[in-house]
ZADO-1210 file (C-alpha; in nm, 4 decimals, padded with zeros to 6 digits):
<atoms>
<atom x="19.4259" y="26.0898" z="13.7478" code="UNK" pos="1"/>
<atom x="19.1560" y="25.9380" z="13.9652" code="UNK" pos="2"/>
<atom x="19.1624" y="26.1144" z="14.3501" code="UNK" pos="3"/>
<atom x="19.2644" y="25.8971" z="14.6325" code="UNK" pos="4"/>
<atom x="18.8539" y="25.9034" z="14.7610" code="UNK" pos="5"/>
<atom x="18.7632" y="25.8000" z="14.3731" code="UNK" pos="6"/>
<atom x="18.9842" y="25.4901" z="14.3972" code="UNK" pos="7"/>
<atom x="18.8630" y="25.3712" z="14.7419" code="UNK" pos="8"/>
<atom x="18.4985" y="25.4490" z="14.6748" code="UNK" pos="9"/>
<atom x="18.5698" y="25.2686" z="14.3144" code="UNK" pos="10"/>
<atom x="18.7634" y="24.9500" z="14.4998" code="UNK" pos="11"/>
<atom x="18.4882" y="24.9402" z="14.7809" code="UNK" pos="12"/>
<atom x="18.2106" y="24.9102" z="14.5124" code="UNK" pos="13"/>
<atom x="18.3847" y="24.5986" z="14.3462" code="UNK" pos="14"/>
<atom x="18.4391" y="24.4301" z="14.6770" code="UNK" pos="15"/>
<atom x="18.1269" y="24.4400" z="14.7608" code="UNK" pos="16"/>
<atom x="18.0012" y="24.3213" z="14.4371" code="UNK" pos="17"/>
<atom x="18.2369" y="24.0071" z="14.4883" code="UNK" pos="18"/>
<atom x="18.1244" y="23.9183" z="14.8099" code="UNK" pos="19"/>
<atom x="17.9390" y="23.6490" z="14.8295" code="UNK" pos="20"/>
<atom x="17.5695" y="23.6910" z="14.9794" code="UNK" pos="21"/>
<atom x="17.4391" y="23.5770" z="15.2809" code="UNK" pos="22"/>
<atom x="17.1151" y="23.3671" z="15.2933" code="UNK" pos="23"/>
<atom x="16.7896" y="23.4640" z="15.5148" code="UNK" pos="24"/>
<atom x="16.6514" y="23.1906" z="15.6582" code="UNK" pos="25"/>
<atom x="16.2993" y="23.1424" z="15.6839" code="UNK" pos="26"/>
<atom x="16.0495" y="23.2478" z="15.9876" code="UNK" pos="27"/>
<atom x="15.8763" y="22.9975" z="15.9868" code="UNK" pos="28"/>
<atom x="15.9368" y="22.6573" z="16.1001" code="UNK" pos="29"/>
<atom x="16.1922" y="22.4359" z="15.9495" code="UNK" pos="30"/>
<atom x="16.0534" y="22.0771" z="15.8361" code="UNK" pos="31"/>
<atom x="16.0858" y="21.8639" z="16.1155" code="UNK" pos="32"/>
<atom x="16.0751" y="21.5210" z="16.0111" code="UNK" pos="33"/>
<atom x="16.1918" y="21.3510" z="16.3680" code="UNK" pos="34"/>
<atom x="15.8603" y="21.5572" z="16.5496" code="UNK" pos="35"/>
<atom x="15.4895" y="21.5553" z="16.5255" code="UNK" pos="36"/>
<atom x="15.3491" y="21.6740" z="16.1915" code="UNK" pos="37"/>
<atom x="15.1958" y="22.0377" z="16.1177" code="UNK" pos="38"/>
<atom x="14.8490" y="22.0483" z="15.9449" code="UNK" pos="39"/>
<atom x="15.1029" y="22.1438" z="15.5902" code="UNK" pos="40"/>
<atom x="15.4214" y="22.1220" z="15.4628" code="UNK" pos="41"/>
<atom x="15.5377" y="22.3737" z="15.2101" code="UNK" pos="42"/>
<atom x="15.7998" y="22.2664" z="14.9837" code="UNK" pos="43"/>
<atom x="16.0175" y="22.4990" z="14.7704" code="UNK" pos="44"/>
<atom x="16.2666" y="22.4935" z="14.5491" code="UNK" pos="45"/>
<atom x="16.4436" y="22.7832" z="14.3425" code="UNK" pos="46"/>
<atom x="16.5634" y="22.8034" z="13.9789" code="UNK" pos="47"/>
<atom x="16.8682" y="22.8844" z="13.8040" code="UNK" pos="48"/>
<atom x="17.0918" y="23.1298" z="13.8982" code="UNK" pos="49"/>
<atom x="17.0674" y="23.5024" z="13.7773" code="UNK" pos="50"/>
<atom x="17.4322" y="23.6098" z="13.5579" code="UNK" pos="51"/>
<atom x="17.6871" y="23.6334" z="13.5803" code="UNK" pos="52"/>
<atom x="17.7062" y="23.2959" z="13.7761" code="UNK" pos="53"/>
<atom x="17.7802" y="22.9233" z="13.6895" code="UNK" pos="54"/>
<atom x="17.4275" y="22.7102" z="13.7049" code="UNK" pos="55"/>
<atom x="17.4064" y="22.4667" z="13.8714" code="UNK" pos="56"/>
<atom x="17.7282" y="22.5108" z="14.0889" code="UNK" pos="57"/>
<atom x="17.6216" y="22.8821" z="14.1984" code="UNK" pos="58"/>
<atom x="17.2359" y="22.8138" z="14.2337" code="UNK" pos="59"/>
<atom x="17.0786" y="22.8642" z="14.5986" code="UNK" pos="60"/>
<atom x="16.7172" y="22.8330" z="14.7703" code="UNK" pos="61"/>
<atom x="16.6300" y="23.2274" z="14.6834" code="UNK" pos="62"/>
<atom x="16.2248" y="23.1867" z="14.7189" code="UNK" pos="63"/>
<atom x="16.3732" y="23.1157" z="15.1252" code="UNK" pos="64"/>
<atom x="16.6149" y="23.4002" z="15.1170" code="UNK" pos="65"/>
<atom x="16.3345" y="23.6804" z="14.9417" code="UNK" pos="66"/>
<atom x="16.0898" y="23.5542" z="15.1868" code="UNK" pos="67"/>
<atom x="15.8306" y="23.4194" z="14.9022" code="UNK" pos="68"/>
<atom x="15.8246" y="23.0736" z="15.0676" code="UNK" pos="69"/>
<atom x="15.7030" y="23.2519" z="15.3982" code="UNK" pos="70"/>
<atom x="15.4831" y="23.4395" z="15.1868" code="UNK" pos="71"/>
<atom x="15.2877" y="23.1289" z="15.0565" code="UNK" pos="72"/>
<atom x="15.3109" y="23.0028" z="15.4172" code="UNK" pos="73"/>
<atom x="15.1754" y="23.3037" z="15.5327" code="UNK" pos="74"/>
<atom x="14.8608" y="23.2564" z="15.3447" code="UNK" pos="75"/>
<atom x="14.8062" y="22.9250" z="15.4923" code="UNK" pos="76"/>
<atom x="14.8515" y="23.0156" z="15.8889" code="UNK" pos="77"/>
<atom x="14.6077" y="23.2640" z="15.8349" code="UNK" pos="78"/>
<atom x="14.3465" y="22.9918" z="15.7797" code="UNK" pos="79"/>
<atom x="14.4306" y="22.8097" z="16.1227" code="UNK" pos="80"/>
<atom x="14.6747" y="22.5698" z="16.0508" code="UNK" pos="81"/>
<atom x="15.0751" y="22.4884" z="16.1475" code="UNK" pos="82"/>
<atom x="15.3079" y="22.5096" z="15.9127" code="UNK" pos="83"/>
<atom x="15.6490" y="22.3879" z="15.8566" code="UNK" pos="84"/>
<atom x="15.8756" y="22.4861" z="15.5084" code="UNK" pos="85"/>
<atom x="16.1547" y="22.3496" z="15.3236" code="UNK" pos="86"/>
<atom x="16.3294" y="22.5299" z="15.0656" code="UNK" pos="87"/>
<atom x="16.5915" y="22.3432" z="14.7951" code="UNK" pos="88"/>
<atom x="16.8353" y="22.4873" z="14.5402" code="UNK" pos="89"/>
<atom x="16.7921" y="22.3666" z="14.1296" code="UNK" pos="90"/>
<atom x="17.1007" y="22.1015" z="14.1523" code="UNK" pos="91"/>
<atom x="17.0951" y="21.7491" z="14.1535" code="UNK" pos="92"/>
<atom x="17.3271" y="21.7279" z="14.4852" code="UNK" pos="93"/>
<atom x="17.2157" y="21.6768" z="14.8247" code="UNK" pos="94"/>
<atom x="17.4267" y="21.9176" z="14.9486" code="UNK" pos="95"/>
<atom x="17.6734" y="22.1604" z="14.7607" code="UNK" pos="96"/>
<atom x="17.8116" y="22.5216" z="14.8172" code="UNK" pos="97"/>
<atom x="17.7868" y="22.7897" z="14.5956" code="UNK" pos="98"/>
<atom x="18.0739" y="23.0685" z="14.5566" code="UNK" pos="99"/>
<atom x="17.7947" y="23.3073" z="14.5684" code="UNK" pos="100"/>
<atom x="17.6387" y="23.2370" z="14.8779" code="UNK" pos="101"/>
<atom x="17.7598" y="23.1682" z="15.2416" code="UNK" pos="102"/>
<atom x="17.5328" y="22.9090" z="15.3110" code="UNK" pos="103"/>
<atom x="17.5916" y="22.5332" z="15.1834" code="UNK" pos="104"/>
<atom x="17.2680" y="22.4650" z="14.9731" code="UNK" pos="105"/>
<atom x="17.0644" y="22.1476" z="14.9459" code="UNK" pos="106"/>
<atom x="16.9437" y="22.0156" z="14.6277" code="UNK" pos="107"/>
<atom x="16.7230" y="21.7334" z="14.4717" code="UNK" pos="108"/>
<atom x="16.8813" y="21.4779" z="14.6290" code="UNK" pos="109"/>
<atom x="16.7911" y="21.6382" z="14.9678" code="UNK" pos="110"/>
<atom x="16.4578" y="21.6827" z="14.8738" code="UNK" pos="111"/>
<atom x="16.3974" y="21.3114" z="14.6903" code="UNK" pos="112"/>
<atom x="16.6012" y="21.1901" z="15.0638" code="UNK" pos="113"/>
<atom x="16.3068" y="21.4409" z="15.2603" code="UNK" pos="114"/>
<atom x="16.0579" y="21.3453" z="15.0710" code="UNK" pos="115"/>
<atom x="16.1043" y="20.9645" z="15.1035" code="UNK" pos="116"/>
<atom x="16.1262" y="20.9921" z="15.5197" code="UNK" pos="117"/>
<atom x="15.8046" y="21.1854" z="15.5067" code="UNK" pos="118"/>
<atom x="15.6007" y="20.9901" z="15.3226" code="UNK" pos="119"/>
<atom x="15.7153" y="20.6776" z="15.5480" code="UNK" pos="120"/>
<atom x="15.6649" y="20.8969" z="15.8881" code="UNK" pos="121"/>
<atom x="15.3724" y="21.1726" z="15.7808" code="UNK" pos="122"/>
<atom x="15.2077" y="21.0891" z="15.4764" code="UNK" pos="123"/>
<atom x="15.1016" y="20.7104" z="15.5774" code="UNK" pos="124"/>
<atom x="14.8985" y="20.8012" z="15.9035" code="UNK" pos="125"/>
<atom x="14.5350" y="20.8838" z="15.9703" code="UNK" pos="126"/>
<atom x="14.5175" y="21.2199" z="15.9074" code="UNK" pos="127"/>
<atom x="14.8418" y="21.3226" z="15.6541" code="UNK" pos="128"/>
<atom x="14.9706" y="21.6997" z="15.6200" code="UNK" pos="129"/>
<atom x="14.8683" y="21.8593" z="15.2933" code="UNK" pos="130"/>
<atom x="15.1602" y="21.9084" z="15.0879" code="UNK" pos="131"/>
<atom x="15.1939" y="22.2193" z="14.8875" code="UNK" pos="132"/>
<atom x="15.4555" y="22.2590" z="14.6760" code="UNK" pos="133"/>
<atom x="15.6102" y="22.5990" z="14.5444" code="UNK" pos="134"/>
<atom x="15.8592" y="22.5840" z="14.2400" code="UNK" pos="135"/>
<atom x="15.9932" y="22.8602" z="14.0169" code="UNK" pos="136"/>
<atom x="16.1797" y="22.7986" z="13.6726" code="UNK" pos="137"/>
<atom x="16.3927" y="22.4823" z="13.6934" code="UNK" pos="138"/>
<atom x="16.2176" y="22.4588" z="14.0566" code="UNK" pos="139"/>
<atom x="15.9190" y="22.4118" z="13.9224" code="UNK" pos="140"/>
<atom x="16.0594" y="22.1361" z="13.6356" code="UNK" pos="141"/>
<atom x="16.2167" y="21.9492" z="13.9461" code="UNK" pos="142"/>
<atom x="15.8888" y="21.9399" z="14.1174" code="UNK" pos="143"/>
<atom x="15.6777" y="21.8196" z="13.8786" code="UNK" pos="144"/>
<atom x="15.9246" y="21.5024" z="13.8599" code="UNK" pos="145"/>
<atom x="15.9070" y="21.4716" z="14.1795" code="UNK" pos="146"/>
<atom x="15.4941" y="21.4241" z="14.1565" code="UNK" pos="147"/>
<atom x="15.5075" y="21.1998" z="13.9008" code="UNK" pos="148"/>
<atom x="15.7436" y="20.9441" z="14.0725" code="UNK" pos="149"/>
<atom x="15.5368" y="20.9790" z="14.3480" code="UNK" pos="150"/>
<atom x="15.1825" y="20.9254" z="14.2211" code="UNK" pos="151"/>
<atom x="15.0343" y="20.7471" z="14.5196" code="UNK" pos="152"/>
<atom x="15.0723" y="21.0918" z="14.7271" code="UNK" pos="153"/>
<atom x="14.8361" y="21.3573" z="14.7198" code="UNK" pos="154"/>
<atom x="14.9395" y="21.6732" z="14.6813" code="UNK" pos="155"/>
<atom x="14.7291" y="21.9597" z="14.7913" code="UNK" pos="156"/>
<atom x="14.8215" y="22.2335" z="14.5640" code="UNK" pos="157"/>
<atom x="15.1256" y="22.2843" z="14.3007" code="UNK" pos="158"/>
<atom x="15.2728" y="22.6743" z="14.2488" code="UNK" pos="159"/>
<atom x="15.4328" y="22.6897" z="13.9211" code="UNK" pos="160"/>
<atom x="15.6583" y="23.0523" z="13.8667" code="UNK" pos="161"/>
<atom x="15.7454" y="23.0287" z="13.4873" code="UNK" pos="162"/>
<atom x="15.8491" y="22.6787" z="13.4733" code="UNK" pos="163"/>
<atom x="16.1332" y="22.6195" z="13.2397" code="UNK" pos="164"/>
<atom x="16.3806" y="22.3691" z="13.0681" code="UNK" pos="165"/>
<atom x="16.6080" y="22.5787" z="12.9101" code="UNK" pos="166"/>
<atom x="16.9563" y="22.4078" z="12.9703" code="UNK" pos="167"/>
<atom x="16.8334" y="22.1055" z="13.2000" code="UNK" pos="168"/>
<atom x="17.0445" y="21.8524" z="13.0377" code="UNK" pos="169"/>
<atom x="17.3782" y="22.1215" z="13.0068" code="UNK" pos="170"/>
<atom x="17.3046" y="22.2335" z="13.3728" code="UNK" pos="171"/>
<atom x="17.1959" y="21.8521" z="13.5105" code="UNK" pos="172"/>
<atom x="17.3486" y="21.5605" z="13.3282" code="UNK" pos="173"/>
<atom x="17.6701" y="21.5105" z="13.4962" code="UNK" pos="174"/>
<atom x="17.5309" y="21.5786" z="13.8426" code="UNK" pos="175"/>
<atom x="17.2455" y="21.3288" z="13.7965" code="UNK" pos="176"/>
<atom x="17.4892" y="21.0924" z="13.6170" code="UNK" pos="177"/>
<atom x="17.6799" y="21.0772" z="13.9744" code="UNK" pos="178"/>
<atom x="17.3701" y="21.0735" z="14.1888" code="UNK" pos="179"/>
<atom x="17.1350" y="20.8578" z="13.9478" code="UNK" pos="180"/>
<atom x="17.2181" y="20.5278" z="14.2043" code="UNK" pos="181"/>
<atom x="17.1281" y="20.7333" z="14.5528" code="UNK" pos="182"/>
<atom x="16.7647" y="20.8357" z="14.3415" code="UNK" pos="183"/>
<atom x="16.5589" y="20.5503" z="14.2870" code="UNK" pos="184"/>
<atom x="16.2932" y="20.6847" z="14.0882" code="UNK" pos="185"/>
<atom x="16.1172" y="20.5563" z="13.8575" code="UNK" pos="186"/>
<atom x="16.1236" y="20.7925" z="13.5868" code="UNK" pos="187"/>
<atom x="16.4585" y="20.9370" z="13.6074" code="UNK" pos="188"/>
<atom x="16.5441" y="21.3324" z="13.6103" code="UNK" pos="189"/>
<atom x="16.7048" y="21.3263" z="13.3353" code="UNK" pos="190"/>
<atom x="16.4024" y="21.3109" z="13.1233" code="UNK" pos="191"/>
<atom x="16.2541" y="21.5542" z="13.3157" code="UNK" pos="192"/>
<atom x="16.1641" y="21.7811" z="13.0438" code="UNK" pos="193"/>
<atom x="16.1029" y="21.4965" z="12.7918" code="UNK" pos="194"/>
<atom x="15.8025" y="21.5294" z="12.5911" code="UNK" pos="195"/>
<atom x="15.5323" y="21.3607" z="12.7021" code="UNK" pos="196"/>
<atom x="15.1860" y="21.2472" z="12.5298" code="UNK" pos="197"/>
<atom x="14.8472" y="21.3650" z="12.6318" code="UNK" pos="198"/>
<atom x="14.4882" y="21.3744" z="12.5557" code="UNK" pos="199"/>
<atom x="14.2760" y="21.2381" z="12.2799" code="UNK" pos="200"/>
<atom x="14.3633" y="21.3116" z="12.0045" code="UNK" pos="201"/>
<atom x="14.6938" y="21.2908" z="12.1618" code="UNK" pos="202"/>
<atom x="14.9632" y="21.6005" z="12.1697" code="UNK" pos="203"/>
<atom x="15.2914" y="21.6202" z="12.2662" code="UNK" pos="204"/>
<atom x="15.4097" y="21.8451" z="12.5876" code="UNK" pos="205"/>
<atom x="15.7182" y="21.8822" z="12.8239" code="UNK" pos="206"/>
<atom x="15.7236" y="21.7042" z="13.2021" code="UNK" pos="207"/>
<atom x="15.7203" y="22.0267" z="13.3262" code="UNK" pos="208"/>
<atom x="15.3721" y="22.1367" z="13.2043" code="UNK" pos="209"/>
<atom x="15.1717" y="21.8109" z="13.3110" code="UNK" pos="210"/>
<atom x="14.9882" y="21.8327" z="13.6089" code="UNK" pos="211"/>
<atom x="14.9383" y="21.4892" z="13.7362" code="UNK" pos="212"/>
<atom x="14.5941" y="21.3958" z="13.8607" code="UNK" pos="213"/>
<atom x="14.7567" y="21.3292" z="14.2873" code="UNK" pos="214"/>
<atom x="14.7742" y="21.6816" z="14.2422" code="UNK" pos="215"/>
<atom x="14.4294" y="21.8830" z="14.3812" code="UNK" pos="216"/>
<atom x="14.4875" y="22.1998" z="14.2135" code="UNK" pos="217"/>
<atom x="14.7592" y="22.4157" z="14.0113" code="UNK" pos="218"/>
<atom x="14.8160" y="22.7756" z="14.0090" code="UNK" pos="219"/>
<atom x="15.0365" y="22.8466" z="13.7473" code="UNK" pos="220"/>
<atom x="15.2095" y="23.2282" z="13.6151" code="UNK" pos="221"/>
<atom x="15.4042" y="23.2907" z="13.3119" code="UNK" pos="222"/>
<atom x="15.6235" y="23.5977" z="13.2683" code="UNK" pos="223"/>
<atom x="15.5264" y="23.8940" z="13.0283" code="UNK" pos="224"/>
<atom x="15.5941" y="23.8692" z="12.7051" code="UNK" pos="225"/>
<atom x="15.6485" y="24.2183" z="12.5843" code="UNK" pos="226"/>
<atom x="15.8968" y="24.4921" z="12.6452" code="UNK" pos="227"/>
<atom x="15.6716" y="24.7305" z="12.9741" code="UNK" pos="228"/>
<atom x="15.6741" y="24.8668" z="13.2588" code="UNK" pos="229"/>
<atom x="15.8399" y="24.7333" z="13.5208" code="UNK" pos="230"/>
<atom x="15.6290" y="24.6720" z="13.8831" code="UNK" pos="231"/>
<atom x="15.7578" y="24.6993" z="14.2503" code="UNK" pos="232"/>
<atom x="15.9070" y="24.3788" z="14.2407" code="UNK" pos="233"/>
<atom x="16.2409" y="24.5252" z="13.9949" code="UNK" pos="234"/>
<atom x="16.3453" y="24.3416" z="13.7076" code="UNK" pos="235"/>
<atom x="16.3313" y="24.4706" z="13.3467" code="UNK" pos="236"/>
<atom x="16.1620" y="24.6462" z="13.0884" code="UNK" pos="237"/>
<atom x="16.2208" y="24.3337" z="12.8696" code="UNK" pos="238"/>
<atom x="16.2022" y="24.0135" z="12.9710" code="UNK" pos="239"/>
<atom x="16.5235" y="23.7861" z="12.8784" code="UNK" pos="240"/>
<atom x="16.2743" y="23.3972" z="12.9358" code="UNK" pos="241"/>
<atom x="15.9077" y="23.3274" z="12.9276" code="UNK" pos="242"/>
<atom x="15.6797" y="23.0344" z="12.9598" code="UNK" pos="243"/>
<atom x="15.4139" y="22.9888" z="12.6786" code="UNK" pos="244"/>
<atom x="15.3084" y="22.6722" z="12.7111" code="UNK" pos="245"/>
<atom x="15.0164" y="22.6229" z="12.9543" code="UNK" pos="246"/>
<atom x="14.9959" y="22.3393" z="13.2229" code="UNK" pos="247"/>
<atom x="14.7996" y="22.0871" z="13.1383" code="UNK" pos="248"/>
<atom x="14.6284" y="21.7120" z="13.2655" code="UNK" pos="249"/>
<atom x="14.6964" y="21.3907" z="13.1617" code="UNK" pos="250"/>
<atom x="14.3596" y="21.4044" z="13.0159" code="UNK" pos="251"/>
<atom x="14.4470" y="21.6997" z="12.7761" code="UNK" pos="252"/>
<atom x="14.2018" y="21.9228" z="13.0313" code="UNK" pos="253"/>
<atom x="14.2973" y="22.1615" z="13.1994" code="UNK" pos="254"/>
<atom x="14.1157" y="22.1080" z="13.5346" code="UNK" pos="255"/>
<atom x="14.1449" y="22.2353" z="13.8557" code="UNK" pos="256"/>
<atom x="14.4605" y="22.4611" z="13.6980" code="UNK" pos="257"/>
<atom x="14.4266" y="22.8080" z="13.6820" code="UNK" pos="258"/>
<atom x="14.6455" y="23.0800" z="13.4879" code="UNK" pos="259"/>
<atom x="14.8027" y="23.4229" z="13.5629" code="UNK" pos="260"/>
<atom x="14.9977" y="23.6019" z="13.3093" code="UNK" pos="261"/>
<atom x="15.2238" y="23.8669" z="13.4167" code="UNK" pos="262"/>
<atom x="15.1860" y="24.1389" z="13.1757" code="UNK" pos="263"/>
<atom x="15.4872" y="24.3943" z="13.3721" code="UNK" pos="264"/>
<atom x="15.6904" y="24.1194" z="13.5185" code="UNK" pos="265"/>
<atom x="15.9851" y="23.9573" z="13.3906" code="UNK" pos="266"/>
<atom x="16.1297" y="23.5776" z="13.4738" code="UNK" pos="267"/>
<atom x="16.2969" y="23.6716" z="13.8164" code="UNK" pos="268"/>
<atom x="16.0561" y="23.9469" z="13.9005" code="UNK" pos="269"/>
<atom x="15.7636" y="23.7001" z="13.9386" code="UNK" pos="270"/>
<atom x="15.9204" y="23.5330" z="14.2162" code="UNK" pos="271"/>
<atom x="15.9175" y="23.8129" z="14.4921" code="UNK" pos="272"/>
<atom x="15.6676" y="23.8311" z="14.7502" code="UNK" pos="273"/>
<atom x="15.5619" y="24.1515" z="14.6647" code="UNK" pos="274"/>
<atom x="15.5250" y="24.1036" z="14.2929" code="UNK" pos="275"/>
<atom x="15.1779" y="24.1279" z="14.0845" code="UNK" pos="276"/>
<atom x="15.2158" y="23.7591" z="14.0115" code="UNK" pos="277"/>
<atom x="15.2653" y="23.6177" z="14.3902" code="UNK" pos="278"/>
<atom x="15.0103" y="23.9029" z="14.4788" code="UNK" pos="279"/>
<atom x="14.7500" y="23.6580" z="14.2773" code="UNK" pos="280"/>
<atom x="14.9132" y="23.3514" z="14.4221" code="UNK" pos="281"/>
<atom x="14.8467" y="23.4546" z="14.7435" code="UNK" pos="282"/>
<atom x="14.5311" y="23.5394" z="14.7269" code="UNK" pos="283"/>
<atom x="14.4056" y="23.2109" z="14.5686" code="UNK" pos="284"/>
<atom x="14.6236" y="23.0593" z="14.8413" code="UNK" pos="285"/>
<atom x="14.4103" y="23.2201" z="15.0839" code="UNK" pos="286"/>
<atom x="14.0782" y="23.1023" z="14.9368" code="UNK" pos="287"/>
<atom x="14.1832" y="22.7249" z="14.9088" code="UNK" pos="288"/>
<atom x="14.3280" y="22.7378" z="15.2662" code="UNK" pos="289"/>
<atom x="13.9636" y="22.8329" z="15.3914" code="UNK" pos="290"/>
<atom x="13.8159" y="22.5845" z="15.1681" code="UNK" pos="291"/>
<atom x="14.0590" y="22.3264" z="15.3479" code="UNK" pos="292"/>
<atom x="13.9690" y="22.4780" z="15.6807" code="UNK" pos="293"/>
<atom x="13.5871" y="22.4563" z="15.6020" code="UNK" pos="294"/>
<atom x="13.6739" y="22.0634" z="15.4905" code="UNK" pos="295"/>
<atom x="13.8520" y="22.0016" z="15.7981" code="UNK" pos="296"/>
<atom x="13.6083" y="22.1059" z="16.0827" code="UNK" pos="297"/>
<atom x="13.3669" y="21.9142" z="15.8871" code="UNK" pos="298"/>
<atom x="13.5268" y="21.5898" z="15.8411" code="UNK" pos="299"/>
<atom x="13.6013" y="21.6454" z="16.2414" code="UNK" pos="300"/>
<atom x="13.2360" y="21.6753" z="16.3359" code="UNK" pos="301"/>
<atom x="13.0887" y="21.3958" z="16.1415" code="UNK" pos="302"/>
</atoms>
């Protein structure tokens, strides 16, 4: 028979387990899109949710929450410029709550809905933000339909954290059955990870690893693919997704994208700030926000 402390300790440990989690917001400042524009916007949005949950209904904006969009923001400050962030959770709803999280989450929708109001407000004037966007798993799949619908923006730099299609259609149909009217894209979502034809002669690859040409430059990670040792950003000894299919142009070139591969990191492990994966990220993130900083005090000289 178990002793009265057993059972509460025991009962304690499953409440807490149940309880749903609370959301940390970002430090740095929220997109704005009624105010002046920053120098860059950040854009993020997370993947599926880790199990036991129910994708997409339990899915929330974790890259905000583990502090990996501040991270990436956090490389660009340090170069001289303001930034303002948005993070988005992988459903096709502009807003929806989770039985997970406190928080209600915001979704494609809210991002498409963002998007749209920047481009008419920001992206039009004189002297634009740079957009970068950060994306992991069915973040990243999301994001790359967004830059094809929207191929008259530039986009300053794409992160891609082992993008991935596994279940879009199970996970996305019915919610982008209901919103399809509200998204007038011109390539819908649904055929977001449709394959797709590129270079000469011509091969066949997913939405999700073509990196459009309004896009400057890609930094891309993939997952390990054998069972090792795990790093200080958790996760397992063996990985349970990977991406192996590397990003690629229109062209069939692979241009302006460069490639980390994870060789202790698993799927959700990549994604903290303090992983081996964003530790590369960020420091590339660095070096192009210097460029951009060189670029800038030039172009305001002349």
């Amino acid at each position: 028979m178990r002793s009265p402390a057993l059972s509460f300790l025991l009962l304690g440990l499953t409440l807490s387990a149940c309880a749903p989690l609370q959301q940390l917001p970002a430090r740095h400042a929220a997109l704005n899109l009624q105010g002046a524009a920053p120098d860059v916007v950040v854009l993020a949005m997370s993947g599926r949710c880790t199990q036991p949950c129910r994708a997409p209904r339990d899915n929330y904006d974790y890259l905000t929450s583990r502090g990996t969009l501040d991270a990436v923001a956090d490389a660009i400050e340090q170069a001289g410029f303001t930034v303002q962030v948005a993070g988005y959770a992988d459903n096709a709803a502009a807003a929806f709550q989770p039985l997970k999280v406190v928080q209600p989450q915001r979704g494609y929708q809210a991002l498409a809905n963002d998007f749209a109001v920047m481009k008419s407000r920001w992206l039009s004037s004189a002297r634009p933000p740079r957009v970068v966007l950060l994306g992991h798993s069915h973040g990243s799949t999301w994001l790359h339909h967004l830059v094809r619908n929207h191929r008259d923006v530039a986009f300053a730099l794409q992160i891609d954290l082992d993008s991935n299609c596994a279940s879009w259609i199970l996970d996305h149909g019915p919610g982008l059955r209901e919103v399809s009217a509200k998204l007038p894209d011109e390539f819908p979502a649904i055929g977001a990870c449709d394959l797709l034809s590129v270079g000469d002669p011509p091969r066949r690859v997913r939405g999700k690893d073509i990196v459009w040409p309004n896009v400057a430059f890609n930094l891309e990670v993939q997952s390990k693919r054998l069972p090792a040792r795990t790093s200080d950003s958790g996760g397992f000894w063996l990985n349970y997704t990977f991406e192996i299919a590397p990003n690629t142009r229109p062209d069939g070139s692979g241009a302006a994208i460069d490639r980390f591969i994870s060789t202790r990191e698993d799927h959700s492990a990549i994604a903290y700030p303090n992983s081996d994966a964003m530790q590369w990220v960020l420091a590339r993130t660095r070096d192009l926000a210097r460029i951009w900083k060189g670029e800038e005090q030039r172009s305001r000289g002349n």
